[in-house]
C-alpha positions in Angstrom: 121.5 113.1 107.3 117.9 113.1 107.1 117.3 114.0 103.6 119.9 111.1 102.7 117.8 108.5 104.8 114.2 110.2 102.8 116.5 109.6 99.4 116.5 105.6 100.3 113.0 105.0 100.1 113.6 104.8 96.1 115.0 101.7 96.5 112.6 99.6 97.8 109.7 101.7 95.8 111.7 100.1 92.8 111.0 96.3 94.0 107.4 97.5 95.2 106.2 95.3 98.2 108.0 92.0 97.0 111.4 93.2 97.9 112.8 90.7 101.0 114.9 93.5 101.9 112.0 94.9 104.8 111.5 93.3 107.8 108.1 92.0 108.9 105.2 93.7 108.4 103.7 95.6 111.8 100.4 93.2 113.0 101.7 92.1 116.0 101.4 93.9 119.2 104.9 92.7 120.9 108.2 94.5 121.4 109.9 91.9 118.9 108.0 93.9 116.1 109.6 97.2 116.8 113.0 95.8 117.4 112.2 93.5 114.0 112.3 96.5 112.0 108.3 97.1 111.2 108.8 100.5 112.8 109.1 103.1 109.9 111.1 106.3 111.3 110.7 109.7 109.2 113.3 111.2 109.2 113.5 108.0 107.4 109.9 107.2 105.6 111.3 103.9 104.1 111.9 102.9 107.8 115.2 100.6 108.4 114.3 98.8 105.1 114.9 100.8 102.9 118.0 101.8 104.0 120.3 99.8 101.5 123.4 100.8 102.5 125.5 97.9 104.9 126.8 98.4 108.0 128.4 95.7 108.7 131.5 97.4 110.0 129.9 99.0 113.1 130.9 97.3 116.5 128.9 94.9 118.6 128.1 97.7 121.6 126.8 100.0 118.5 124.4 97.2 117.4 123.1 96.0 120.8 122.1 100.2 121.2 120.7 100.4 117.8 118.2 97.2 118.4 116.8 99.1 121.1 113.7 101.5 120.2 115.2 104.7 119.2 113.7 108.3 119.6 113.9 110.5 116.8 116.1 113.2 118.5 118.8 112.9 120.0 117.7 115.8 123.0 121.6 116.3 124.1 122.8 117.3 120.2 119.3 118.2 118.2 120.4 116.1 115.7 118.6 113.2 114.0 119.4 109.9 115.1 120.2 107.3 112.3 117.9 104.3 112.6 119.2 100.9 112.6 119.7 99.5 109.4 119.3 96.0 108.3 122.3 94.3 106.8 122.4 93.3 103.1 125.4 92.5 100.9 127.4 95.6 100.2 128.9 96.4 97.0 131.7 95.1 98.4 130.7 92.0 97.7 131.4 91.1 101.8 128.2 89.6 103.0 125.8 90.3 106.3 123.2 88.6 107.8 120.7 89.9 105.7 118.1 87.2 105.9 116.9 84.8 102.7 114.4 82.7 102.1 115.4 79.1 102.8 113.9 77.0 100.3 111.7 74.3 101.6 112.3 70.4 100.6 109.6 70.0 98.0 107.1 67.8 98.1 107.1 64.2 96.5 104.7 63.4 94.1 103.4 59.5 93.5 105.4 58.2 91.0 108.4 60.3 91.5 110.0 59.2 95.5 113.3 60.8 93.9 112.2 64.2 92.8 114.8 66.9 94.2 115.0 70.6 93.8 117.6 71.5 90.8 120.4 73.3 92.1 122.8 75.1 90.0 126.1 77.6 89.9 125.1 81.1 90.6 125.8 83.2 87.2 128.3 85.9 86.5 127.3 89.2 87.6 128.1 89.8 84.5 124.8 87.5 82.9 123.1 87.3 86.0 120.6 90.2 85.4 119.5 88.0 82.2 120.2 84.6 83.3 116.6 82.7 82.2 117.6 79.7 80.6 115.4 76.2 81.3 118.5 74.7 83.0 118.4 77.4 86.3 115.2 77.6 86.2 113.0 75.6 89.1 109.7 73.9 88.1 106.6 75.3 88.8 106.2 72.7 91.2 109.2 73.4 93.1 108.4 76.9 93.0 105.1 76.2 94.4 107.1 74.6 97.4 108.8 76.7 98.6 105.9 79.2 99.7 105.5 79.6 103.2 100.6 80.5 103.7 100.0 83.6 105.1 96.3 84.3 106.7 94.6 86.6 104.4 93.5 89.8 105.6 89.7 90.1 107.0 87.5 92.5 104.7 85.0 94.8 106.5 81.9 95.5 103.8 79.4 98.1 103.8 77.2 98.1 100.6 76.1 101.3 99.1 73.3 103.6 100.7 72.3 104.1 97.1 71.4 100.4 96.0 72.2 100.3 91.9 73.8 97.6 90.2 76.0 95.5 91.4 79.4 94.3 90.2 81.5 91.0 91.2 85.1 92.1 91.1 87.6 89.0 90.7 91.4 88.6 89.5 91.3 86.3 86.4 94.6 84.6 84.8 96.0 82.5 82.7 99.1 80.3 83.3 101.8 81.4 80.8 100.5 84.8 81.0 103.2 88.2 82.0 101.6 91.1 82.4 104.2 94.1 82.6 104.2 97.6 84.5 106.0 100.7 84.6 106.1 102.2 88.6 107.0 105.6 88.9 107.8 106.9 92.0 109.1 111.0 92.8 109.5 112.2 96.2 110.5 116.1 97.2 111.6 116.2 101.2 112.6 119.4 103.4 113.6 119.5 107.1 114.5 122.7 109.4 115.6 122.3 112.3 117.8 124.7 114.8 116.9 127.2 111.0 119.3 124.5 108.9 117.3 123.8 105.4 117.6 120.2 104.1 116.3 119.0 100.6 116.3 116.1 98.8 114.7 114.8 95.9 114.3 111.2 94.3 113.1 109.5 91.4 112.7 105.6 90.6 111.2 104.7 87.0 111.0 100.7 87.0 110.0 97.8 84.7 108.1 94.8 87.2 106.5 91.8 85.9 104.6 89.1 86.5 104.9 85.7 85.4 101.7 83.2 86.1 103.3 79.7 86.9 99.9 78.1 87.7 96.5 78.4 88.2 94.6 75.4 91.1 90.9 76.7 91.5 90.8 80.1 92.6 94.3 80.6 93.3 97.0 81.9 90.9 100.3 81.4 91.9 103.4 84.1 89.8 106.9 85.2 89.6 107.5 88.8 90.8 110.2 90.1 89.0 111.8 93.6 88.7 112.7 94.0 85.0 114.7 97.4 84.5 115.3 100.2 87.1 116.5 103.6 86.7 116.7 106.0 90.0 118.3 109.2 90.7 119.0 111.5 93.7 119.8 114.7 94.9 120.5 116.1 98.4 120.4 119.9 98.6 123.2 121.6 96.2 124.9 118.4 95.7 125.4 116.2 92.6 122.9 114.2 91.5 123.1 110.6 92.0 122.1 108.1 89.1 122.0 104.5 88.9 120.2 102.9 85.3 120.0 98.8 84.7 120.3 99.7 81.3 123.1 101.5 81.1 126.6 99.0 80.7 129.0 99.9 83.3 131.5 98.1 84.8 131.4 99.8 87.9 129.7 98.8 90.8 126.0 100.9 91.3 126.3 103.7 94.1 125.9 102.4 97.2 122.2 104.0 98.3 120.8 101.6 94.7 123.0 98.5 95.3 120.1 96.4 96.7 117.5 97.6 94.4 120.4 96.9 91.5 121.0 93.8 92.8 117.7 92.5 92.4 117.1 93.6 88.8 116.0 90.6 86.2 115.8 87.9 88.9 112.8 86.4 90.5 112.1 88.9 93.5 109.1 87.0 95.1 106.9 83.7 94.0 103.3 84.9 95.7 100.0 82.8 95.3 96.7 84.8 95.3 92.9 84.1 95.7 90.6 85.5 93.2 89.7 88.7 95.4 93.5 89.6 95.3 94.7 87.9 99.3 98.0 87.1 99.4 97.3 83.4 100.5 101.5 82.2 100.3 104.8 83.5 99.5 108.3 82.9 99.0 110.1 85.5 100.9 110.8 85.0 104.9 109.6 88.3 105.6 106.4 90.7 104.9 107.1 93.8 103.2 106.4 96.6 105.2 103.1 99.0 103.9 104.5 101.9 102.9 101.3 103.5 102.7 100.8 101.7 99.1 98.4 98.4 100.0 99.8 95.5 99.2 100.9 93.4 95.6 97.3 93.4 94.7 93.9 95.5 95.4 92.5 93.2 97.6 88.4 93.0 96.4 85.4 92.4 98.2 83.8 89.3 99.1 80.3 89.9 97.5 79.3 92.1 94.6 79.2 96.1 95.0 77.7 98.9 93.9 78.6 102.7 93.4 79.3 104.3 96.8 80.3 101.0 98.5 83.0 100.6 100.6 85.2 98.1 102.1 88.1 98.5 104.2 91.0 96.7 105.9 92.3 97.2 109.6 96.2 97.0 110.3 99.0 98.6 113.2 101.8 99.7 113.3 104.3 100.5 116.0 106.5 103.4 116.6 109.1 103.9 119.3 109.0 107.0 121.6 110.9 109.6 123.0 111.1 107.9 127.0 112.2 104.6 125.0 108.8 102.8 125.0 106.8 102.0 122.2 103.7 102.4 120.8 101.2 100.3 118.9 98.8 102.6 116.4 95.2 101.5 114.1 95.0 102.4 111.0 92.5 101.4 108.2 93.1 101.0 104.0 89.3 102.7 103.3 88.2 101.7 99.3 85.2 103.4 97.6 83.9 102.1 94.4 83.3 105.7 92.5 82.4 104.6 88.9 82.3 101.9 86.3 82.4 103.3 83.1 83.2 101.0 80.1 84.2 97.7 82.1 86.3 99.8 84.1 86.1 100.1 88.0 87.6 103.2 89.8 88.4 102.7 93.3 89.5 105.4 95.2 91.9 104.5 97.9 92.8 106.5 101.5 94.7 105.2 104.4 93.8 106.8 107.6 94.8 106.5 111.5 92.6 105.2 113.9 94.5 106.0 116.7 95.0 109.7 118.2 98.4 111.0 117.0 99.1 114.4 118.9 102.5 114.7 119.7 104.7 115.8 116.5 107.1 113.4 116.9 104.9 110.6 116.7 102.9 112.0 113.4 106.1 112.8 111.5 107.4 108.9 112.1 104.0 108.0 110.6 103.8 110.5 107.5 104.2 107.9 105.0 101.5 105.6 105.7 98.7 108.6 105.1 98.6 108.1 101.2 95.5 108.6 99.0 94.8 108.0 95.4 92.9 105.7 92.9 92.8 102.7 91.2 91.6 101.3 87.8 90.1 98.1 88.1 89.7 96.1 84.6 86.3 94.2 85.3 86.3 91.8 82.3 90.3 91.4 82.3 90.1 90.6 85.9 93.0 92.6 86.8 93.9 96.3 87.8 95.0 98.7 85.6 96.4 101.2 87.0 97.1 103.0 90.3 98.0 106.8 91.7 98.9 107.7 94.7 100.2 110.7 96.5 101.5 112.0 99.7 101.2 115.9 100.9 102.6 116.3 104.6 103.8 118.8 107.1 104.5 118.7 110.7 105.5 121.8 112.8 107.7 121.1 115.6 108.6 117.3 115.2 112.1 118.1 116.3 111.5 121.2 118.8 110.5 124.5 118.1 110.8 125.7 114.8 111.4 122.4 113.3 109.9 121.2 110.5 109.1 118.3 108.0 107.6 118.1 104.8 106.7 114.9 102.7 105.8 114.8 99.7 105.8 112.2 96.6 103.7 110.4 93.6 103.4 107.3 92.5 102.1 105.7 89.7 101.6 102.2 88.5 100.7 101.3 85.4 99.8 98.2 83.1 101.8 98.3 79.4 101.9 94.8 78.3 99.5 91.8 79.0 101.2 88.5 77.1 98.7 86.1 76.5 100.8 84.0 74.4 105.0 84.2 74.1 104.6 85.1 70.2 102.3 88.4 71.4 102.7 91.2 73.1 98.8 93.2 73.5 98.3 97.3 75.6 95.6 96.7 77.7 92.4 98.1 76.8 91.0 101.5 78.6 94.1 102.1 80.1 93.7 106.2 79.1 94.4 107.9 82.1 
């Protein structure tokens, strides 16, 4: 059970923070954000978003219990407890409550007292993966109006101990310009509990992009889409489970990729940015959760920096616990500029606990967030590069004595394309890893 839970996180790595399928992000130190789904439960690192599958058919009594905070164990049975799940559209084709963003009426410009969204017929799920013609299509404008502002996060600086030159990092684009990545993500899992061995493996390759719709000062305002996708699975001894965008099939995707499937060649996210990377507006209702990965974008410092600075950014989390309480944690996203070596930046990246985690149970629900890695920042392109992560984790005892849990996965984000123009397609420059 847990292995197959571990498994799901490849879906939402595959839409990479702009997938509406997470609750809201943990920031909030009420019982509504546990409940909401910002607690991420490992057995289950994707937490209940990324648990694709529906379950729409479980009965009313089942879903009051699951909305409750749930401990990992279940102490009468020593067996893992599945975590409540958040409905989506099954393959089905039956659909749940699954929330959606609600476009907002745009706003009238002078001139124009009549202007209305355009609405249209969805597509076949036959086209719909490559359904871009002008006539679906909403204007930038209406794009634009449909984002709902989110307060950027707060920065903490400390400038280097060393002095040296300093360098101004900002985002800089164009609008017209897409600028393409390939996101790989592999994860190896293992549990023992009672002596009974569970493995699982995963692996999501995926194609994102971004489209720039408009540029008003220092904000940039662009499509998030997911491209391609191509994910596999395997639990213990059992066949392995594959899902590719590319492939034709007229079969429906397995069930553990049907919401990252359903997702692939549409417009996941619109998301407006300042020029130090903030996520100032989006279109989707809810946050994605952190994952341990930051968010769309490196967020930058305010003022230039040297080698050896720092800057880091403070968020929470909460976790439920065993007496059916909850509990609200610190951690902090630490950056380090390490080098700039031919216009490139590298950043390294480490997100740590501020809190005291002690009991097992607690650490293993909290395994995911503890990522390190680096990033590439282009200086002159104003944009990043690329970025590495990778998770390394073990916890003795999380489920009694002789259990444990080990966590471990890569990821790695990567620039191919920058289009500058629809008739050219140019590699980024530096991008040797």
């Amino acid at each position: 059970m847990l292995a197959r839970f571990l498994l799901t996180l490849g879906c939402l790595i595959a839409t990479l923070f702009a997938e509406p399928l997470c609750a809201q992000d943990s920031g909030s130190d009420t019982a509504k954000d546990s409940e909401a789904g910002s607690v991420l439960v490992l057995g289950n690192p994707g937490g209940d978003a990324a648990d694709a599958t529906s379950k729409s058919d479980a009965s009313a009594e089942k879903n009051a219990e699951n909305a409750k905070p749930r401990s990992l164990l279940d102490e009468s049975s020593k067996k893992l407890i599945e975590p409540k799940r958040l409905p989506v559209k099954s393959v089905s084709g039956t659909t749940s409550e699954k929330a959606t963003p609600t476009p907002a009426k745009p706003k009238l410009q002078a001139g124009n007292a009549s202007a209305q969204p355009k609405t249209s017929n969805p597509p076949s799920a036959k086209n719909s993966a490559a359904t871009t013609s002008s006539d679906t299509q909403p204007t930038v404008a209406e794009s634009k109006a449909t984002l709902r502002p989110i307060e950027p996060k707060k920065l903490i600086e400390k400038p280097s101990p060393d002095g040296g030159e300093a360098f101004l990092m900002r985002y800089k684009f164009e609008p017209g310009m897409v600028v393409r990545s390939e996101v790989t993500y592999l994860s190896k899992n293992g549990t023992r509990i009672d002596s009974v061995q569970q493995d699982a493996t995963s692996r999501t390759v995926s194609m994102k992009s971004w489209r720039v719709l408009d540029t008003e000062g220092d904000t940039v305002t662009f499509e998030y889409r997911i491209d391609e996708i191509d994910m596999s699975q395997q639990v213990g001894s059992g066949n392995e489970v594959r899902y590719s965008s590319k492939e034709a099939s007229d079969e429906p995707p397995p069930i553990q990729f049907a919401g990252a499937a359903d997702n692939v060649g549409k417009v996941v996210s619109t998301i407006s940015i300042d020029a130090r990377g903030m996520v100032v507006a989006r279109s989707d209702t809810q946050n994605p959760p952190h994952l341990g990965m930051g968010d769309v974008t490196l967020p930058l410092p305010e003022n230039p920096v040297a080698v050896g600075s720092t800057w880091e950014i403070p968020r929470e989390m909460r976790i439920p616990r065993k007496d059916g309480s909850s509990r609200l944690l610190k951690f902090r996203e630490l950056f380090k500029l390490e080098k700039v070596s031919a216009g490139i930046a590298t950043i390294s990246v480490r997100s740590e606990p501020l809190s005291t985690i002690s009991d097992p149970s607690e650490e293993a629900q909290v395994l995911q967030q503890l990522s390190n890695g680096t990033i590439r920042f282009d200086l002159d392109a104003g944009r990043m590069v690329s970025k590495d992560l990778a998770w390394d984790h073990e916890v003795v005892a999380f489920s009694g004595p002789g259990s444990v849990l080990e966590y471990s996965a890569r990821l790695d984000d990567h620039v191919v394309t920058v289009d500058t123009d629809p008739r050219t397609s140019t590699r980024p420059s530096n991008t040797a890893r």
